[in-house]
C-alpha positions in Angstrom: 89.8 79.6 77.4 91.6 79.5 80.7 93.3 82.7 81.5 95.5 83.6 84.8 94.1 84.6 87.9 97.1 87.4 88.1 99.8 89.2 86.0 102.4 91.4 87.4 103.3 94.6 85.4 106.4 96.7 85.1 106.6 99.8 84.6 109.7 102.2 84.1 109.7 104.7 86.5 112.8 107.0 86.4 113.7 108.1 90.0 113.6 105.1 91.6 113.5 101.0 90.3 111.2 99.8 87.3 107.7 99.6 88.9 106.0 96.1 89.6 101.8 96.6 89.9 99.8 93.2 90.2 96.6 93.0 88.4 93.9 90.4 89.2 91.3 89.1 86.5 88.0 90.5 87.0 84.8 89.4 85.4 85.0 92.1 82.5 86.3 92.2 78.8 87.7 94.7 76.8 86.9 96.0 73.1 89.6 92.6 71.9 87.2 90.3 74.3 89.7 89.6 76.3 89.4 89.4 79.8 90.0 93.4 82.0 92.7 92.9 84.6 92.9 95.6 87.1 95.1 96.5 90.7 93.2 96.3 94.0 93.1 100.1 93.9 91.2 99.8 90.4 93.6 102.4 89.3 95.6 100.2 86.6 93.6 98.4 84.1 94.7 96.1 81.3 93.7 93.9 78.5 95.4 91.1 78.4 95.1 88.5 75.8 96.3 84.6 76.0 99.4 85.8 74.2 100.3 87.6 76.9 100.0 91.3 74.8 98.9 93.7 77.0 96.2 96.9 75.8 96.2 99.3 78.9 92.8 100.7 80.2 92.5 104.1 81.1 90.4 103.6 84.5 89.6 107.9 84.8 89.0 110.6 82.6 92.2 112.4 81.0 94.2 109.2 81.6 96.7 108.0 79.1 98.1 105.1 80.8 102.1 103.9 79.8 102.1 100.4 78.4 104.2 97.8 80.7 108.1 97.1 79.8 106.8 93.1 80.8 104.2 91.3 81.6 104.8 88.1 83.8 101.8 85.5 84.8 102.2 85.1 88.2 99.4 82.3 89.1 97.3 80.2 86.6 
């Protein structure tokens, strides 16, 4: 299957804007064997399947990542 190179995430973030973090495909899956997407800080991690539905990755311990308000493919 061909997946996209990058998503970008939003994120609700109450003092300021939503919050937009891109994630790039790396060469990872997750527990649904879809492919681990992930920001350039490594921080944010996501599953995201073909269908676009998005299973976030907690990158540290103690982490309890949000899940995204969207999820928009930004290059195929």
């Amino acid at each position: 299957m061909d997946y996209p190179e990058t998503y970008e995430l939003v994120f609700h973030a109450a003092a300021v804007e939503d919050d937009a973090v891109l994630v790039h495909r790396t060469d990872r899956s997750g527990a649904g064997g879809y492919p681990i997407y992930q920001d350039e800080t490594g921080i944010v991690r996501a599953e995201i399947s073909a269908d676009g539905e998005v299973r976030m990755v907690a990158s540290g311990g103690h982490q309890s990542p949000d899940a995204p308000l969207a999820v928009r493919c930004v290059r195929r």
